[in-house]
C-alpha positions, -999 to +999 in steps of 0.1 A: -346-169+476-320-190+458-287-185+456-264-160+433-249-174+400-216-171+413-223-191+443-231-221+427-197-243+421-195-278+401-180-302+415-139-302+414-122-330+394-091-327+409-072-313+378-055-288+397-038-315+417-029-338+390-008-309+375+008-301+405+016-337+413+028-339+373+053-307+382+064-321+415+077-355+397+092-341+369+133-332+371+138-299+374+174-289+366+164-252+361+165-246+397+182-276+412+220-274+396+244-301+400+274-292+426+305-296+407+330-319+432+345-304+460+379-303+462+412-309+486+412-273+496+378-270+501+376-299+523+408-285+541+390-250+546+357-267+560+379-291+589+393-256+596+366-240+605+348-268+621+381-272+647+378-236+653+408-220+640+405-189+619+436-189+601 
């Protein structure tokens, strides 16, 4: 008996990973947003919290 139409693959060319390696290079600023700069108080807020005082 041979074997079912739909078991009989070609060969893969690898497109599928060229396109993901094409996505993965591109810039992608719809996800990744710059961080605007962080300022005084921010910084200020951040040493507070990381020498343990809460107010």
């Amino acid at each position: 008996m041979s074997k079912h139409l739909a078991d009989h693959r070609k060969g893969s060319t690898g497109s599928r990973v060229k396109h993901f390696l094409r996505l993965a290079k591109t810039a992608r600023e719809t996800w990744h947003r710059p961080r605007g700069e962080a300022g005084k108080t921010r910084l200020v807020q951040f040493l507070r919290i990381e020498r343990g005082r809460e107010v």
